[in-house]
C-alpha positions in Angstrom: -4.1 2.4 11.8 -1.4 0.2 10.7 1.8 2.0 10.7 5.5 -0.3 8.9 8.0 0.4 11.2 11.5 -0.6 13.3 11.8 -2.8 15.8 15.4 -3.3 17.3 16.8 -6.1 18.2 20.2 -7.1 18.7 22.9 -6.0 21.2 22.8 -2.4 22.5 26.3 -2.5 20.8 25.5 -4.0 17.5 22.0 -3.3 16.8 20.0 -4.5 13.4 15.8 -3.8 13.4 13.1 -5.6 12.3 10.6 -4.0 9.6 7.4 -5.0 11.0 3.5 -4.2 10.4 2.1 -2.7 13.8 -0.8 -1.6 15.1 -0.2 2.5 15.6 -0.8 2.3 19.4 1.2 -0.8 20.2 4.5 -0.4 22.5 7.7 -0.4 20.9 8.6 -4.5 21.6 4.9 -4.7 21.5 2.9 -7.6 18.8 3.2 -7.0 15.4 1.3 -8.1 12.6 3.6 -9.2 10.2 7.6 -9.4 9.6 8.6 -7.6 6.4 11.9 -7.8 7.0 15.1 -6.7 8.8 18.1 -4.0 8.5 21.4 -3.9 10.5 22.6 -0.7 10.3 26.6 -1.5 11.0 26.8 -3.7 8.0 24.4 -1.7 5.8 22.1 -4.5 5.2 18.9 -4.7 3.9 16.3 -7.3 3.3 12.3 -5.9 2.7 9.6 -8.5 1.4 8.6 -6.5 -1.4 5.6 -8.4 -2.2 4.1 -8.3 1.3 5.2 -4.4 1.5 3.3 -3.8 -1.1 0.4 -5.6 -0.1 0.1 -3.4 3.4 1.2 0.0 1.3 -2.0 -0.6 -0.9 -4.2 -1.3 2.3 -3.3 1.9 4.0 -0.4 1.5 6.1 1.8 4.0 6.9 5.6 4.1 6.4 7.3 5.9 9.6 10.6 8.4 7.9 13.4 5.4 8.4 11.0 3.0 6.7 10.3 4.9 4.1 13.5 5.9 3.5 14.6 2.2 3.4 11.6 1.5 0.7 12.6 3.9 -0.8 16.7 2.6 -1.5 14.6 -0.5 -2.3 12.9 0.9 -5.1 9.4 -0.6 -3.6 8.1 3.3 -2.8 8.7 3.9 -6.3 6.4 0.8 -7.3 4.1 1.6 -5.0 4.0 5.0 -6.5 3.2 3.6 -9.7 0.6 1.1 -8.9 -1.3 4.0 -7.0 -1.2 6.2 -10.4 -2.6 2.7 -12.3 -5.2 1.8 -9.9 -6.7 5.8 -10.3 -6.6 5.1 -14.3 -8.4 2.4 -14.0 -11.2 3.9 -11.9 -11.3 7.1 -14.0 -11.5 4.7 -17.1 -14.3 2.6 -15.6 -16.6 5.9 -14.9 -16.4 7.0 -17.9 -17.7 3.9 -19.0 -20.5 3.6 -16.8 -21.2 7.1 -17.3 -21.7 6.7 -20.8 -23.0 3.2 -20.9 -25.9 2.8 -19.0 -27.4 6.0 -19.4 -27.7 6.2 -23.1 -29.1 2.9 -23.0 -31.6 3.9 -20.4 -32.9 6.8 -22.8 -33.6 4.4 -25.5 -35.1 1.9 -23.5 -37.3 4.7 -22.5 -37.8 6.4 -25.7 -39.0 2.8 -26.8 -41.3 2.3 -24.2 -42.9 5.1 -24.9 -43.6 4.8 -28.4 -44.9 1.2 -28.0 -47.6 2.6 -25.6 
């Protein structure tokens, strides 16, 4: 499982974090995946790649609580939110379709079958 989470970096006196995609059972300095971006803490900065966020968000990775909260005062957990919700209407809207679609046309093709025999 991927997990977005902090990485620190920095001086044990002024320390800032990396927001990186990791692999759930990697150490804490261990390899990420990607960089998404960074946040320093003293100066209450921060800088997320939204579009790359996203990206992992929709693939199933999991925000730990200070990530999330950080998304979240991005506005990208929000977005996220709201492509979710859009991606269900769309599947909903596209069984519906299938459901009525092909099977009424199955019933006349059969109906016509039979009657030419």
């Amino acid at each position: 499982m991927v997990k977005l989470r902090l990485i620190p970096t920095g001086k044990s006196v002024q320390p800032s974090f990396r927001v990186v995609a990791i692999d759930a059972r990697a150490k804490l300095n261990g390899r990420y995946i990607d960089i998404l971006g960074f946040y320093d803490p003293i100066k209450k900065v921060t800088k997320i790649n939204e579009e790359l966020t996203l990206k992992f968000l929709l693939t199933g990775a999991q925000p730990t609580e200070t990530v999330r909260s950080l998304l979240s005062k991005q506005g990208i957990m929000e977005k996220f939110h709201n492509m979710k919700i859009e991606q269900k209407k769309a599947v909903v809207k596209e069984v519906k379709v299938k459901k009525v679609s092909p099977s009424s046309s199955k019933v006349a093709k059969k109906s016509e079958t039979n009657e030419q025999k």
